[in-house]
C-alpha positions in Angstrom: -33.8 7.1 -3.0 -32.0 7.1 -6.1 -27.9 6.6 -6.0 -24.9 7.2 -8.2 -21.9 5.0 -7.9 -18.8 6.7 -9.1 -15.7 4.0 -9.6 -12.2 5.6 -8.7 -8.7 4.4 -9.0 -6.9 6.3 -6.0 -3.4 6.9 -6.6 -2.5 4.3 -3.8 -1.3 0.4 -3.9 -3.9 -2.2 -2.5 -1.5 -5.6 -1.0 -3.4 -8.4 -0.9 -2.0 -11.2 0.9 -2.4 -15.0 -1.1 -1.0 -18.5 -1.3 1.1 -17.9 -3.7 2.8 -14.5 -1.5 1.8 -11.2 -1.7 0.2 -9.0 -4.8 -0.2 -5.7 -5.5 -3.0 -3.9 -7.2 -3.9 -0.6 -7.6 -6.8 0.1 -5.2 -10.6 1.0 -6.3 -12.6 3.3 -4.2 -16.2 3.3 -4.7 -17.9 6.7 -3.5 -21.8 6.6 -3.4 -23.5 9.9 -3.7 -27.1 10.5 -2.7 -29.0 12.7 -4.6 -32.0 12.8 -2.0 -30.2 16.2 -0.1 -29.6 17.6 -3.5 -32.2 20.5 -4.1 -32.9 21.5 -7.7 -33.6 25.3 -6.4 -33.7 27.1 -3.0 -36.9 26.0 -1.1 -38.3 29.1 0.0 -39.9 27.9 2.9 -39.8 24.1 5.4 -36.9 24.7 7.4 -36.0 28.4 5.9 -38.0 29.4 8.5 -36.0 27.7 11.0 -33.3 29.5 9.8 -34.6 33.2 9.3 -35.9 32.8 12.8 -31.8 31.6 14.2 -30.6 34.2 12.3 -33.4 36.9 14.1 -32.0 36.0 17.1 -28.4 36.4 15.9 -28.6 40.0 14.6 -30.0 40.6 18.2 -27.4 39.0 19.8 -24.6 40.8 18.2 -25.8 44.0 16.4 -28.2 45.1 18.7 -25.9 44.8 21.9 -23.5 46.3 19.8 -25.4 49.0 19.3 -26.1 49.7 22.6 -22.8 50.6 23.3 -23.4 54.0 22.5 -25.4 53.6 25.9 -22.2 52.8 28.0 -20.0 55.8 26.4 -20.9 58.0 28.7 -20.2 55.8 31.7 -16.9 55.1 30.1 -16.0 58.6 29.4 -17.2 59.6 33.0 -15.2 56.4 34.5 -11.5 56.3 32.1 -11.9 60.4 32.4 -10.5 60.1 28.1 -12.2 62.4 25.8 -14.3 61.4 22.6 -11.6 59.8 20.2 -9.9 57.8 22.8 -13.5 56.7 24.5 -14.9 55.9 20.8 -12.0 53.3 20.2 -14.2 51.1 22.3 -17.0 50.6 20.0 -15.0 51.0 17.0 -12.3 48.1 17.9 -15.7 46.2 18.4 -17.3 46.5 15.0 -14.0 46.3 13.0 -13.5 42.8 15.2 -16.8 41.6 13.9 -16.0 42.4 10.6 -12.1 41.7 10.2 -11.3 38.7 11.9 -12.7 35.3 12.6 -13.3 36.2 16.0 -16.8 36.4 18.2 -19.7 37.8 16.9 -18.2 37.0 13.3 -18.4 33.6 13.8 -22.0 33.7 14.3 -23.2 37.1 12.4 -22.0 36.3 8.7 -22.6 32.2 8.4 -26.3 32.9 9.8 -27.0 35.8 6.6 -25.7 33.5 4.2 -27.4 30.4 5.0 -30.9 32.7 4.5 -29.7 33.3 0.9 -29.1 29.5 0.6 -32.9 28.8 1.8 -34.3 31.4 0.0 -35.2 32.4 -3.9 -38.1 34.2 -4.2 -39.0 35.4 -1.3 -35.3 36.6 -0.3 -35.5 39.9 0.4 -39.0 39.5 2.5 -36.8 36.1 4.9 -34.0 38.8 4.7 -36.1 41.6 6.0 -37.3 39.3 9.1 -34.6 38.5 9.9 -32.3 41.4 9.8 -35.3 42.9 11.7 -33.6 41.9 14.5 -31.2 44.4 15.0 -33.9 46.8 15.2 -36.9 45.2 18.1 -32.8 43.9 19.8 -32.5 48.0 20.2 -35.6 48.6 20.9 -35.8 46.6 23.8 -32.3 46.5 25.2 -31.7 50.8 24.9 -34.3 51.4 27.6 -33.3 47.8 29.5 -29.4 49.2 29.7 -30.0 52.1 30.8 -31.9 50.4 34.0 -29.2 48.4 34.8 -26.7 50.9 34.5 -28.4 52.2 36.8 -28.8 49.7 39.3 -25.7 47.5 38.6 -23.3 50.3 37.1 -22.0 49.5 33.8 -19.8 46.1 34.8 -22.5 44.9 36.1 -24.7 45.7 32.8 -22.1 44.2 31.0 -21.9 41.1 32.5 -25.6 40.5 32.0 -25.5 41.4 28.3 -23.0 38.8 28.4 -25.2 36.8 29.8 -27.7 37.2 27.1 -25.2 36.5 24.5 -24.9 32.6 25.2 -28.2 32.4 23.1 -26.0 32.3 20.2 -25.0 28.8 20.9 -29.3 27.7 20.5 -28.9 29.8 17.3 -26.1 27.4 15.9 -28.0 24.4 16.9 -31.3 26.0 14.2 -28.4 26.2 11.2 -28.7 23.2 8.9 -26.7 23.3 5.7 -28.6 22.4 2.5 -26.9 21.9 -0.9 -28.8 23.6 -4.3 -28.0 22.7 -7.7 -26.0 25.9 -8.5 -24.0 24.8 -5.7 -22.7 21.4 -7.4 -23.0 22.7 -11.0 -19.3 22.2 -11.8 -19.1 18.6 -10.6 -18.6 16.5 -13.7 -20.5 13.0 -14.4 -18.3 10.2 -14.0 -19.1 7.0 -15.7 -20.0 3.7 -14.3 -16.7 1.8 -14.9 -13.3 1.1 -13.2 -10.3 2.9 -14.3 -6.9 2.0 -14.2 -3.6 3.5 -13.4 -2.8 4.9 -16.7 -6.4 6.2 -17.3 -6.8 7.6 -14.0 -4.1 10.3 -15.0 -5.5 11.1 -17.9 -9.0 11.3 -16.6 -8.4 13.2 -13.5 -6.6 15.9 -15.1 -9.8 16.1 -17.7 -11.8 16.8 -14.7 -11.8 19.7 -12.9 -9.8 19.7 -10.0 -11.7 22.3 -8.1 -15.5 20.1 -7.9 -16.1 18.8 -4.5 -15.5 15.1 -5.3 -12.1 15.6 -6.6 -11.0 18.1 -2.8 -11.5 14.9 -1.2 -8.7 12.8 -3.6 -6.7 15.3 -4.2 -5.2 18.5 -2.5 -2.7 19.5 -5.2 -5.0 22.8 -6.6 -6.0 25.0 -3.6 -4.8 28.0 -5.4 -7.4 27.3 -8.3 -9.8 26.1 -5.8 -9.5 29.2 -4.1 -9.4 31.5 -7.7 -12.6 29.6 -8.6 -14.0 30.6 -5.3 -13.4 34.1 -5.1 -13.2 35.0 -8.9 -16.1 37.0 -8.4 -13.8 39.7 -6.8 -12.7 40.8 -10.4 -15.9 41.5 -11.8 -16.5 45.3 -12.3 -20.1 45.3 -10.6 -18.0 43.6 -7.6 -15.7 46.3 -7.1 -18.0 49.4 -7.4 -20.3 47.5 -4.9 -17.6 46.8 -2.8 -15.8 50.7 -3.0 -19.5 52.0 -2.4 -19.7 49.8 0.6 -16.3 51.5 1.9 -17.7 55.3 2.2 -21.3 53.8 3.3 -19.5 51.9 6.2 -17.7 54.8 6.6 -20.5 57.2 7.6 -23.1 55.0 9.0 -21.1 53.7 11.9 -20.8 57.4 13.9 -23.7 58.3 14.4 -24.6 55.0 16.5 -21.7 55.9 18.7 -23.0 59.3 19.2 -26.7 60.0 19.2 -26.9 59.7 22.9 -23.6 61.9 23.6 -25.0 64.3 21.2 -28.7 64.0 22.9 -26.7 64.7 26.4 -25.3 67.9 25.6 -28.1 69.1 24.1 -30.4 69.0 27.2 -32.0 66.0 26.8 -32.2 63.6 29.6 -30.1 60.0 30.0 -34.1 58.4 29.9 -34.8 60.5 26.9 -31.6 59.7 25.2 -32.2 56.0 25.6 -35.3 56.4 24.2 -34.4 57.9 21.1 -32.2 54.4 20.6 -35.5 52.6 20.9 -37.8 54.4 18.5 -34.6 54.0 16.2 -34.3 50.3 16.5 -38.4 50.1 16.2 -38.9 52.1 12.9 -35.5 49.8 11.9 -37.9 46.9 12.1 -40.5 48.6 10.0 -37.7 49.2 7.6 -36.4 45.7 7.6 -39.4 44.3 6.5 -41.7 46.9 4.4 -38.8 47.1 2.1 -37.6 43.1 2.2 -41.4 43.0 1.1 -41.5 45.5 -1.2 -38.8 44.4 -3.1 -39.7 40.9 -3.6 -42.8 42.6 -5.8 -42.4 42.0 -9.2 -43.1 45.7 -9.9 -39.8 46.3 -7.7 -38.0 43.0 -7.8 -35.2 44.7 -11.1 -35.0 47.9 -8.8 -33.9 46.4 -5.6 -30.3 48.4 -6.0 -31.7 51.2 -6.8 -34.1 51.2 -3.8 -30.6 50.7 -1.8 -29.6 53.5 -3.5 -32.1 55.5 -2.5 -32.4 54.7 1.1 -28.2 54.9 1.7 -28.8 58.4 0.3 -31.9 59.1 2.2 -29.5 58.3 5.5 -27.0 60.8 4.0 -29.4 63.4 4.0 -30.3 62.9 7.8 -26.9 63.0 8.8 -26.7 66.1 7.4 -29.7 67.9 9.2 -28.8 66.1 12.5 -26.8 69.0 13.7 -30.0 71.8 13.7 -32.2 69.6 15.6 -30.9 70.2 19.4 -34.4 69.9 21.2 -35.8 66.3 21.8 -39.3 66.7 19.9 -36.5 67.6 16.5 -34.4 64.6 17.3 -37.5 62.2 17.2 -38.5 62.6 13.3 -34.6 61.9 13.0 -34.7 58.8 15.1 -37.8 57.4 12.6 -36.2 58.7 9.5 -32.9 57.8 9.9 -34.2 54.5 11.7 -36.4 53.6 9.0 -33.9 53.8 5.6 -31.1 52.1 8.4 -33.3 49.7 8.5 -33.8 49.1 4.6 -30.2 49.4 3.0 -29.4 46.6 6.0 -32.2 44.1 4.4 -30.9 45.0 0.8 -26.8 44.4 1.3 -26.9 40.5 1.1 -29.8 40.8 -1.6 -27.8 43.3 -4.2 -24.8 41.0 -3.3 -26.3 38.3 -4.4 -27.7 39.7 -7.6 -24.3 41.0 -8.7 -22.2 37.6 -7.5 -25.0 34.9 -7.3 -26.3 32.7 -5.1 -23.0 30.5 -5.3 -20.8 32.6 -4.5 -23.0 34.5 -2.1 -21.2 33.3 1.3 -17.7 34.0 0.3 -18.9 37.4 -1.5 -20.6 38.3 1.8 -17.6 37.5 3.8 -15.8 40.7 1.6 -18.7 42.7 2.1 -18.9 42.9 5.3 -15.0 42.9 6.0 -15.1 45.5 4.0 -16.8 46.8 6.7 -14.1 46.6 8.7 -12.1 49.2 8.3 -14.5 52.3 8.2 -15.9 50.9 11.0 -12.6 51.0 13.3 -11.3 54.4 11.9 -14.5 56.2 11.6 -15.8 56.8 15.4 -12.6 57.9 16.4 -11.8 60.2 13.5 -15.4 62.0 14.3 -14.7 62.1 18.0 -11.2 64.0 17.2 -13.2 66.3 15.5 -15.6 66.8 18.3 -12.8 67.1 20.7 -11.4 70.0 18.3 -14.1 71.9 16.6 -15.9 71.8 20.3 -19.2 70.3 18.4 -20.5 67.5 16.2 -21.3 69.6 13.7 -18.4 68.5 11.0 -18.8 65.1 12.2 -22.0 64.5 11.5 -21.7 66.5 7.7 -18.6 64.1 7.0 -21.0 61.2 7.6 -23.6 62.4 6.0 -21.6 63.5 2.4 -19.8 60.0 3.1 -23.1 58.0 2.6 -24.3 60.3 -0.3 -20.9 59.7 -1.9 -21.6 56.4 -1.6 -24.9 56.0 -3.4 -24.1 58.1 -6.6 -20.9 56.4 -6.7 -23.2 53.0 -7.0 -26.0 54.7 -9.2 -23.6 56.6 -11.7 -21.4 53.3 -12.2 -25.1 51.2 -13.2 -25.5 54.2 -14.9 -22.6 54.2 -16.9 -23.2 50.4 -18.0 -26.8 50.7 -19.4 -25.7 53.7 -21.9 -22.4 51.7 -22.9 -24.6 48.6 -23.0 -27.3 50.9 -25.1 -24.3 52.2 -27.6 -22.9 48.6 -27.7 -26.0 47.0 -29.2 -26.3 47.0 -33.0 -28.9 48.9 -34.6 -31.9 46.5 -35.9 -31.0 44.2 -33.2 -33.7 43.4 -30.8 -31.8 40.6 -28.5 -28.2 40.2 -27.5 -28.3 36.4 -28.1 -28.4 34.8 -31.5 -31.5 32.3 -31.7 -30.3 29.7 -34.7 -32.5 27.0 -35.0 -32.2 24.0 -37.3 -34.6 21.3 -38.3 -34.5 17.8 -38.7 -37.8 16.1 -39.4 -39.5 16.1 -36.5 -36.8 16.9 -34.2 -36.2 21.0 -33.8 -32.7 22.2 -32.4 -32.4 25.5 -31.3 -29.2 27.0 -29.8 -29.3 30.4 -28.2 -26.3 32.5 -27.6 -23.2 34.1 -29.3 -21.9 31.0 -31.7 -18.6 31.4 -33.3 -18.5 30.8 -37.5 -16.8 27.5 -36.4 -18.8 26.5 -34.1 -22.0 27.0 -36.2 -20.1 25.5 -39.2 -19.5 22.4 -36.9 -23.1 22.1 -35.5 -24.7 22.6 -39.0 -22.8 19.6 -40.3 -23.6 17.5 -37.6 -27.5 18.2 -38.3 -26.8 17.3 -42.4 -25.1 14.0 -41.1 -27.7 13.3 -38.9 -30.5 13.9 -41.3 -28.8 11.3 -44.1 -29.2 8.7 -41.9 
């Protein structure tokens, strides 16, 4: 195994007891760093597995026994005698917890989604795909299985058994082992193999950056850079549009989870038959999960993966939309497998298109906005649409709120992308083929080529190196 041995003066007095009395010298601190758990890329495979199946189980654990709390609103409505908007602060305090705060299910649902995107490179959105698939077979099963033990333990007693159930989530911490990439350490500088002394060490450790790992253990001085150079990200334009698109998305997915069963109720269908639509919507959200993870990781599709969010966001929109005509349950089924399906694939494609705009780097802090960002449509949302059931007397402008809500949403997204390819199209020169200037200089049999935007200076420097060089 091959080591590095990094020599640093630490800003503390060593006393070394002698004959002669007692001396002081400043104290060296010899840090040995292997390089053996250092991974030049993602592996895309070995333990990834591991981890795509820990994070399965945690999207089951949380979002699928989430969901099926649409399943108890009825029993609560019935039981607390409140009407929709007070009933739907149940769910909705439950999602925005997840999402907001440090609390529960978020302790478990965001770490495990961004330790796949550590494991994985190429084959992210198909590890993604399994593993958000979760959510879907979790509804699938436990729609039908809640409504039984409703049933026959009333809904404490169903709670307490999904509670129960939700203690796997300690196994699935046990699966998460962290790895470190290259990209992860690329700003740790290469020290030299020498001592330095007291005056040098000033000098030196302000010439490194403060931020790098090695330098957090040494010094705490900078967490306000350390933090800027964390979340930095959240100033780049592509950032903000995601994270504004993610807002009204949020906004107008999260109702109709809360209400497909009320709304199956008071059309005529029965409480099995409600259930049921939850299931075939969590099914055809597996489906979903995976045909587009898989599709996307083609390299016909692999450059269109936002786009193919983009389409499936608005493909939701459009379902929300029809929702209120289909009161029969042979009408709501096509909806549940629709609606299910394109839930399904904008899920898979969140922490992919967030890690295409950010990087893989800065993809667990960038997910950690995302999904707070989450928070907030997510609490107002299913109380705002119950108010209106409770005063237009249907779900009618519910339902079309969501639905223009998600639409919204995607040509928000596609006209910003939009936007920057014609300004990126204007901005090119005419003649020019590449944005990056190639310059490539010669010297015997040695060929140096530099690619990017050089400054005059900088060329002028470089070229005169090369002339130096060659005289010798």
């Amino acid at each position: 195994m091959c080591q590095v041995t990094f020599h640093v003066s630490c800003p503390l007095a060593l006393v070394l007891q002698s004959d002669s009395g007692q001396e002081e010298r400043p104290a060296v601190m010899t840090v040995v760093v292997p390089r053996k758990g250092l991974s030049a890329s993602p592996p895309d495979g070995g333990w990834g597995w591991m981890i795509v199946i820990g994070c399965f189980l945690v999207t089951i654990c949380t979002r699928a026994v989430t969901r099926c709390i649409s399943i108890f609103f009825v029993e609560f409505q019935t039981y607390f005698a409140q009407d929709y908007a007070r009933t739907a602060w149940i769910h909705s305090i439950v999602d925005c917890a997840t999402m907001l705060c440090g609390l529960g299910f978020a302790l478990c649902y965001s770490p495990a989604i961004a330790m796949v995107g550590k494991y994985f490179s190429k084959r992210k959105a198909l590890a993604y795909g399994i593993a958000m698939s979760g959510s879907g077979i979790g509804t699938f099963i436990l729609a039908p299985v809640v409504q039984l033990l409703i049933e026959q333990f009333s809904w404490r007693g169903a709670l307490l058994i999904l509670g129960g159930f939700v203690l796997n989530l300690c196994v699935c911490g046990a699966l998460m082992r962290p790895i470190a990439i290259k990209e992860d350490h690329k700003n740790i500088p290469e020290f030299p193999e020498q001592e330095f002394g007291p005056e040098a060490q000033k000098h030196d450790l302000k010439q490194w950056s403060a931020c790098s790992p090695l330098i957090k253990v040494w010094s705490h001085s900078c967490p306000c850079q350390c933090s800027w150079e964390e979340y930095n990200f959240l100033l780049m334009p592509d950032f903000v549009v995601l994270a504004v698109s993610v807002l009204f998305m949020a906004y107008g997915c999260s109702p109709l989870f809360v209400y497909l069963v009320p709304y199956a109720l008071r059309v005529g269908v029965s409480h099995q038959q409600a259930a049921f639509l939850m299931s075939i919507l969590g099914v055809v959200d597996i489906i979903g999960n995976i045909t587009f993870g898989w599709l996307t990781d083609r390299r016909c599709l692999k450059n269109y993966r936002c786009l193919c969010y983009l389409f499936a966001v608005g493909m939701d929109g459009l379902c929300c939309l029809f929702l209120p005509v289909l009161q029969s349950f042979p009408l709501l089924v096509p909806f549940s497998f629709t609606f299910g399906y394109f839930d399904g694939a904008y899920v898979t494609l969140i922490p992919v298109v967030t890690a295409d705009v950010v990087g893989t780097a800065s993809l667990s802090s960038a997910l950690g906005v995302v999904y707070f960002l989450h928070a907030i449509p997510y609490l107002v949302s299913p109380p705002v649409a119950g108010w209106l059931v409770d005063t237009t007397g249907n779900y009618t402008a519910s339902f079309a709120l969501c639905g223009f809500s998600m639409m919204f949403s995607s040509m928000l997204l596609g006209c910003a992308r939009l936007a920057k390819k014609v300004k990126r199209t204007h901005s090119r020169p005419a003649g020019q083929e590449t944005d990056a200037k190639q310059r490539i200089w010669t010297n015997g049999a040695i060929t140096y080529s530099v690619t990017g935007e050089l400054d005059q200076k900088g060329v002028e420097l470089w070229e005169r190196e090369v002339k130096s060089d060659s005289k010798r």
